[in-house]
Structures are given as C-alpha cells and as structure tokens.
ZAPAMI-925361 format. One line per 4 residues: number of its first residue (from 1); for each residue y negated, z negated, x negated of C-alpha. Coordinates in steps of 0.2 Angstrom, whole numbers. Layout:
BEGIN
NUM	Y Z X; ...
***
This chain:
BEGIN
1	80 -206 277; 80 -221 267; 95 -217 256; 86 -200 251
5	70 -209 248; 82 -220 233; 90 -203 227; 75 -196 224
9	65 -211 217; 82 -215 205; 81 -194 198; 62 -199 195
13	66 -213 185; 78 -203 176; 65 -192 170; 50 -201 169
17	40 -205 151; 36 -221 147; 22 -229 135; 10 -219 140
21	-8 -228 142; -22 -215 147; -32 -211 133; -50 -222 135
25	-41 -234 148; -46 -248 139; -61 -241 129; -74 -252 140
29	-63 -269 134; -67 -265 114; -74 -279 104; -76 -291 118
33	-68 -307 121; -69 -322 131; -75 -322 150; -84 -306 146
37	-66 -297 141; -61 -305 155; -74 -297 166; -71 -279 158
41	-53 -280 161; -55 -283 180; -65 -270 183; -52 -256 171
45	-39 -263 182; -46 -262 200; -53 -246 198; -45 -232 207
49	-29 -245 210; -21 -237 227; -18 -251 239; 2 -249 243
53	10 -253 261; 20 -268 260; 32 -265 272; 37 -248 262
57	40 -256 244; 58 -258 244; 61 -239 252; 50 -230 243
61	40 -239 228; 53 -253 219; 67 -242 219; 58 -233 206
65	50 -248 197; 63 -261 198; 80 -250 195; 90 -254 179
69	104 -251 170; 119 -261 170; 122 -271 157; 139 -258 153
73	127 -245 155; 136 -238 169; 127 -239 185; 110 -244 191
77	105 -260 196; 92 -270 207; 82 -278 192; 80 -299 203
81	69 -309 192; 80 -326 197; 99 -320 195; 98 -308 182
85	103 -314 164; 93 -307 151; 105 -314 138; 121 -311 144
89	132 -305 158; 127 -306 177; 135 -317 191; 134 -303 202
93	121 -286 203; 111 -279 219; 108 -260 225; 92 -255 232
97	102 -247 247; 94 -252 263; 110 -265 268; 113 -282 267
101	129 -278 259; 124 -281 243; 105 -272 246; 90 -277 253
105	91 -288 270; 72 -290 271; 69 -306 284; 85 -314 283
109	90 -328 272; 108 -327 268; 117 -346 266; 120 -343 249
113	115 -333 235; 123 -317 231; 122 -309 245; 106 -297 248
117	88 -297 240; 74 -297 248; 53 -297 241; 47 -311 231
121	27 -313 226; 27 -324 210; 11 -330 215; 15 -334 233
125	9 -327 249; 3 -344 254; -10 -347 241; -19 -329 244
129	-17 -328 264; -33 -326 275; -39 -337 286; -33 -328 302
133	-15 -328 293; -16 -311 287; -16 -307 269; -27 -295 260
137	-25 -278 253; -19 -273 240; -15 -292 235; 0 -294 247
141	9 -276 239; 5 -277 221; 18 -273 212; 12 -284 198
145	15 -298 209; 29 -292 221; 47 -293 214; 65 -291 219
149	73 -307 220; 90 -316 228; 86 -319 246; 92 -338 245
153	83 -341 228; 67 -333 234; 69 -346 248; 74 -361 237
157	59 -358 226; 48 -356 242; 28 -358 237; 32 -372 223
161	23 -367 207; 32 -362 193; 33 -374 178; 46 -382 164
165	57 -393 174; 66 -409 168; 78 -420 178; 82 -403 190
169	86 -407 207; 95 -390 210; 103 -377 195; 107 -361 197
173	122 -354 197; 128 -370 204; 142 -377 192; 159 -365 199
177	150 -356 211; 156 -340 203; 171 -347 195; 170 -349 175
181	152 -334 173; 152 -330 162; 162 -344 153; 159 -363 151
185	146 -368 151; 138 -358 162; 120 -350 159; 105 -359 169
189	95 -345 175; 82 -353 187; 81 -374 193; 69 -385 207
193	63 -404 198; 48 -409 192; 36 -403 180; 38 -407 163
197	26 -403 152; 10 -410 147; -5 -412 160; 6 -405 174
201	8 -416 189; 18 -406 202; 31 -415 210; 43 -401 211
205	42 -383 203; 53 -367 198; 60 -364 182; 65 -348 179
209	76 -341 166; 68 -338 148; 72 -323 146; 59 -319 161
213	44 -332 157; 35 -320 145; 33 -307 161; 29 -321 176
217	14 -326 163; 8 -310 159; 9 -307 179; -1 -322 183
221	-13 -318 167; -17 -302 179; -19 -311 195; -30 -320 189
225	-40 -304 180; -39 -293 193; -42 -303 208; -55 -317 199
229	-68 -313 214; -55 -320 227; -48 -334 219; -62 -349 225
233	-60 -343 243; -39 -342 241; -41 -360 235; -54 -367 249
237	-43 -356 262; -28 -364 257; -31 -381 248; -14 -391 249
241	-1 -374 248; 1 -376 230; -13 -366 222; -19 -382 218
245	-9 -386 206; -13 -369 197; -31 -362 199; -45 -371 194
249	-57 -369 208; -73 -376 198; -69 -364 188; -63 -349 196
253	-70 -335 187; -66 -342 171; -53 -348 165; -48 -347 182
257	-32 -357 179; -31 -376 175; -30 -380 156; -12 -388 157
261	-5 -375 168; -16 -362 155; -7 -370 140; 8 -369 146
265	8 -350 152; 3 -347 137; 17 -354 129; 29 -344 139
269	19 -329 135; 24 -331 116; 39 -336 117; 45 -322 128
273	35 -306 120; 33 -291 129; 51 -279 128; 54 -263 132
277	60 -266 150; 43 -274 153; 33 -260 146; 44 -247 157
281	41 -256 172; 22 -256 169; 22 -239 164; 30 -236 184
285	19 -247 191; 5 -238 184; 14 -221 192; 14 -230 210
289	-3 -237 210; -15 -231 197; -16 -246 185; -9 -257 175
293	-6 -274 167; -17 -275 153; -8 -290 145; 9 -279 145
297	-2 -267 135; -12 -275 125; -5 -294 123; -16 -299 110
301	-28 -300 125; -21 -316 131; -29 -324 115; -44 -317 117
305	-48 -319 134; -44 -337 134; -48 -342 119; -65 -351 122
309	-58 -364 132; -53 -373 119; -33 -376 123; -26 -360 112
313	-21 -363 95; -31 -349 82; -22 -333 86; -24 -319 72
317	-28 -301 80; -24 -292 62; -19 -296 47; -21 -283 33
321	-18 -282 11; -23 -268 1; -23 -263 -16; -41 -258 -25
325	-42 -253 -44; -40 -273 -49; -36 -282 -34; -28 -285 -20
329	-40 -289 -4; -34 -299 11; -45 -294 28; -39 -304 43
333	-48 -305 61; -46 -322 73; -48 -327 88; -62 -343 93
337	-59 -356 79; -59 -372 91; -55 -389 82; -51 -377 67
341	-50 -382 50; -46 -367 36; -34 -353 31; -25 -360 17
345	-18 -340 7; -1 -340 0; 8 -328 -11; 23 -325 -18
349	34 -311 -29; 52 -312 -21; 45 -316 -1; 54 -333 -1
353	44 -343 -11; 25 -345 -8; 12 -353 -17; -7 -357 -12
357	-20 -346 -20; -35 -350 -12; -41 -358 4; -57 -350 17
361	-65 -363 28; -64 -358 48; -83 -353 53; -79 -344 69
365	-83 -328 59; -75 -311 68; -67 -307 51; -62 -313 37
369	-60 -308 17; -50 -313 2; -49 -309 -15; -33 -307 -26
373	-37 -306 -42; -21 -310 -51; -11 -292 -47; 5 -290 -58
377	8 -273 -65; 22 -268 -53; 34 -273 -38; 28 -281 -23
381	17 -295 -18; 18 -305 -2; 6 -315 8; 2 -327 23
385	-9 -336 31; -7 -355 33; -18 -359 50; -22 -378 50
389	-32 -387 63; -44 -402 60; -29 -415 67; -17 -407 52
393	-9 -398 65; -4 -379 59; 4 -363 60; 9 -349 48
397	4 -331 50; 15 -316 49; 20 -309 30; 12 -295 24
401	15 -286 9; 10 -274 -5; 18 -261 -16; 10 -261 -35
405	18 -243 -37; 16 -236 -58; 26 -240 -73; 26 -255 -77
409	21 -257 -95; 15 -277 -97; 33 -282 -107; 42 -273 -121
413	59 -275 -124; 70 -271 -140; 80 -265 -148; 81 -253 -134
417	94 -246 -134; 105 -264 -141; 122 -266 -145; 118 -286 -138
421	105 -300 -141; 89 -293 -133; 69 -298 -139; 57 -298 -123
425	37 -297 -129; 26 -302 -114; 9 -295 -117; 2 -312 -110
429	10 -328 -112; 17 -337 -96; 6 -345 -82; 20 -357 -75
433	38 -358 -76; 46 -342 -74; 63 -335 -70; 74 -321 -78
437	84 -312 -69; 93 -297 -75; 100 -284 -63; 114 -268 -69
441	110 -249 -61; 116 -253 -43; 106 -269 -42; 118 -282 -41
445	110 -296 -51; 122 -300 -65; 112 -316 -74; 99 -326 -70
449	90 -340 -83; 74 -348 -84; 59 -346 -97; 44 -361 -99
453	27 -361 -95; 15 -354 -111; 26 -343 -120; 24 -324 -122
457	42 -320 -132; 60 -321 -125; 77 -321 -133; 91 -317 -120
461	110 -313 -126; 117 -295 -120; 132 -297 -128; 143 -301 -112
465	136 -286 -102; 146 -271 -101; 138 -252 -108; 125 -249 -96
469	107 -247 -91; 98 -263 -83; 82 -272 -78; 76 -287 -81
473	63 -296 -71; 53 -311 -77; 43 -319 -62; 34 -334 -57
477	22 -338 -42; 9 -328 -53; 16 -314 -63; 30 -302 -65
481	36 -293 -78; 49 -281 -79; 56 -267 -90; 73 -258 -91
485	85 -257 -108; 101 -250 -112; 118 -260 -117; 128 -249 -132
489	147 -254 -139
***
C-alpha cells in the first residue's frame, strides 16, 4: 500500500502547477507592517490550515513535497536539508520507499550517515511539547517545520539551536568518509561548535549548509507568525530545552525572537533568497494543508514585519524611475528608518560610474521622491540609492534605469558625410570633463579620447577610419551627446 501511495503522490508531482498564490490570499496584510503585519499574517495563515497526521507524512504527504530531481536529472530523490548539496554533487541520495535501504527507517538511528532518513522539525519537538509529553496539533505535522533529513544527522543535531558556528566540534561529511566527494576539499554541509556570531551565547549549535539557510529562516520567520499565541507557554513548558536561547519569552508576540538570534536569521534570509525549489515546495505544501509560508511568497515581509525592532538595516520595498516631459522622478518606499541618516541619489550614463546628485534626509516617511532635472537628450540613465546610517554605516540600493528614447538632436556633426577630420557643435558647452568614444555600425568601439570641462566644439580626426557609418558619444556624469556621421574615401 505504501509503495502505491509514493507512485501516486510522484505522478502528482509530475503534474502539479506551481506559483500559484490564491487571488486575495494576502489582501488583509496590505499596507501594514510591524507587529500588526505580523498579527494579519497569522491569522491568513492559520485559517482553514488542515492539521496533518504525523505518523502519515512520510507515506502520504512528503513524498509529494519533498521529492526532487537528481542533480543528472535522471531520477527522483528524497530532498534532506543536512546531506543534500545545493552547490555541487551529493555524497549519497535517499528514496522515499518505505525501507531502511536507503528510504525512510522512521525510529531507528543508524551508526552512521548514509544510511536511511527519517523526520527532522527544525524547530524541535522539545521546545513545543506539552506538559503531559504530548505535542499539539497541527505543530508537531507542519510541513513548514517537518523535513526529511539523515537519520544520524537529525540525531547529531538533536534539539541544539541552529546558529553560525566557529571552532566545529564535528563536520560533515567527515574528512574521507565518502572517499575524495566530490573532490579535495570536500564540501561542509552541516557542523556542531559553538555559536559565533554577535550576541549569541549558545554553547553548541547546528550549522547547516548555506545553500539551505535562506529556507530554515523563512521557516522559523513562520513559526513564530503562525504560532505567536503558543510561544510564552512553549517557553515556560520547557525553559532549559533550548528555546531559550531563541524566543524571547518577554516578548513573545512580538518580535517573538531574541534580537541576536533575529539579526542573525535575518542575515541567512538574505543571503540565501528564496529559489525556485523553495517556492515549489511552498506551493505543495499549500496543496497538503491549505496554507502557506508568507515569507516564501512575499519575502519583503521579513523587513517589514521586523523592522520596528530596531536591529534591521533600512530595507527598500521598491524602488522606481520614470521619465515625465522634463524630468526624470525617482519614487522609492522603505522600511522603519531606525538610526537612519539619508539617501544619498546617484547617477550615471554608462552603469559603471556613479556620481551624487542629491541627497533626502531619512524622516520615516512611507515614500519617498526625487527630482532629476538634468535629463540628456537620449540613451540611458541609471540610478541608486546609497542608504547610510547615523554611525556612517551603509548600503547600496539595486540599479534602476531609464530609457530617453527620440532622436537625439543636442550635437551636430560636420561635414557629414567626411572624407576625415570631423567638427562636433554641442549646443551647450560641457559641464565636467567628458569622454569621446566613437563606435562603427556593429558597435565595437573603435577610439576613445577625452574632451575638457566648458567647451561646446570638438575637432576629432577620421582619417584612420575605414568608409563607414559611426556614432560618436560624448558623456560625462551629467550629459550625453551623441550623433552619427559617415566616413568617405
């Protein structure tokens, strides 16, 4: 019976569709933030969620949300959070057959890894269990929460919180233990040590491969969403089981986790985006128990959930540029401004090099707006955002760009057609320093010189070009000009 369960769950996920949030799902979250975004997520999520059997997920519910393909492509594989490489070739690969033999050995702990899988909760059963020793529904069979995972490295990592490690009392794979995997030196995908990172004091924790950090703190971003109401009592039921290094039980609700361990989740978060195997397994999830993990969805909610406590740099939730009839205007939207100073605009004609045009002081404002006044008569303009704290601290914002589409008609160029020395008239002398670059009909650039600041006409010798049609571009940090002329012999 278990075998046909797995066929059928493996021809489901052959034809399922993926990226598919239900229309509105999210509609009671818009144009909130803080604890109350918080509070409205919880609720989207725990409605209507189907509470699962947890002794029936690995026959009938994880062999349709946690079956991959094989790196070759060739089979499909048990998708283990601790052994499988992201990045690079496996030491070995599970099956969801109901076996020990490579498939799921459910209680038993084999004496090594490699052997079998069994079911891991990444936020352990021993921070959430009740105080008769059962464990509540639908906690314990979240699939959110409960992964495949190596038998012995589920074991080895126990109920010790995750966290950056340094001075690792155990790596895996163990140096040789699968001979040269993939080649020297092998990949560390999960180690036991101590915490290393700033405010953490946990004597020994899990570091788990990179490559899966990014979806361990989206998963604890939603434990602590969907379940908020049950943290206090997990942590007074169980004070000492580890939980206390991770939630902080004065404030529960919100942020619900410790500053530190907050900071350092959300670090992993963006450092590890969201990819497409993530978004497919929400997507299955979704199909086994009716919701899903807003932070898969929508991970610009990580920012704007947390940010009022303080600890997250100024995250931008959109940046925009677009042309009006005599300027370009930059609209961008933030998260809470803590210890914030100002946005300091850049620009730039060739994407590489930026210069500051302006700078807006941080006032916590929703949105923001800029002015470009300077718009040249063609090609494209670039922007960014520098972001810089009150310490000097900062951070650049993503590049956005703007076409200036039309003929450009702010130089003249003659003789035009020319048998070789060109004249260039620039109908406005030059700002700053410029460059010329001149470029034949395929767009190979075939010279390049330099033009001073203040003058508005430019000799360059065409003598050396062959017959042709060119372009020549004239540009600094403020303007562009650029026509096209025609070499004769």
């Amino acid at each position: 019976m278990k075998n046909i369960f797995t066929s059928i769950c493996l021809l489901f996920l052959v034809h399922v569709s993926f990226g598919q949030i239900p229309p509105g799902y999210y509609d009671a979250a818009t144009g909130l933030s803080c604890q109350p975004l918080k509070n409205a997520l919880r609720n989207i999520v725990a409605n209507g969620q189907v509470s699962l059997v947890y002794g029936q997920l690995d026959d009938v519910q994880m062999p349709i949300t946690d079956t991959i393909r094989s790196d070759d492509g060739s089979t499909f594989i048990t998708w283990d959070i601790y052994s499988n490489n992201i990045s690079g070739p496996e030491p070995y690969t599970f099956s969801m057959a109901q076996s020990a033999a490579g498939g799921f050995c459910g209680g038993t702990t084999p004496s090594t890894e490699g052997v079998c899988w069994n079911k891991e909760h990444t936020f352990p059963r021993a921070w959430f269990k009740n105080s008769d020793g059962t464990y509540p529904s639908p906690t314990q069979a979240d699939l959110f929460n409960v992964r495949p995972a190596d038998s012995k490295l589920n074991s080895r990592r126990a109920n010790y919180p995750f966290a950056n490690v340094s001075a690792p009392t155990f790596q895996f794979p163990v140096s040789g233990q699968f001979g040269t995997y993939p080649m020297p030196p092998n990949p560390v995908l999960g180690k036991l040590g101590p915490a290393n990172y700033p405010g953490l004091s946990i004597p020994i924790s899990w570091e788990p491969d990179a490559g899966i950090k990014g979806d361990i703190a989206r998963g604890y971003f939603y434990i602590v969403t969907r379940y908020q109401d049950d943290l206090a009592g997990w942590y007074s039921t169980n004070p000492t089981s580890g939980i206390e290094k991770v939630i902080d039980n004065s404030n529960a609700l919100y942020p619900s986790l410790q500053l530190p361990y907050l900071s350092m989740l959300y670090s992993w978060h963006l450092a590890d985006p969201v990819d497409a195997r993530e978004t497919r397994r929400n997507d299955l999830v979704y199909s086994q128990q009716n919701n899903r993990n807003p932070y898969i969805d929508h991970p610009e909610y990580v920012a704007l959930v947390f940010q009022c406590t303080g600890i997250i740099p100024v995250t931008l939730t959109g940046f925009w540029a677009d042309l009006k009839s005599k300027e370009i205007q930059l609209t961008w939207e933030a998260t809470y401004e803590t210890n914030f100073k100002e946005y300091q605009i850049e620009k730039s004609l060739d994407g590489t090099n930026f210069t500051k045009i302006g700078t807006v002081n941080g006032t916590n404002s929703p949105s923001y707006i800029f002015h470009d006044l300077d718009v040249p008569a063609g090609g494209i303009v670039y922007y960014r955002l520098r972001m810089e704290d009150i310490d000097g601290k900062a951070q650049y914002s993503s590049t956005v760009a703007v076409r200036i589409s039309g003929k450009i008609s702010n130089c003249f160029v003659y003789p035009n057609p020319s048998k070789g020395d060109i004249s260039i008239r620039l109908n406005s002398t030059l700002a700053e320093p410029s460059v010329i670059r001149i470029y034949d009909i395929a767009g190979k650039q075939v010279s390049v010189t330099k033009a001073a600041q203040g003058i508005s006409k430019i000799n360059i010798s065409g003598s050396a070009l062959p017959p042709g049609r060119y372009v020549v571009r004239i540009a600094n940090n403020r303007q562009l000009f650029t026509e096209s002329f025609i070499i004769i012999k």
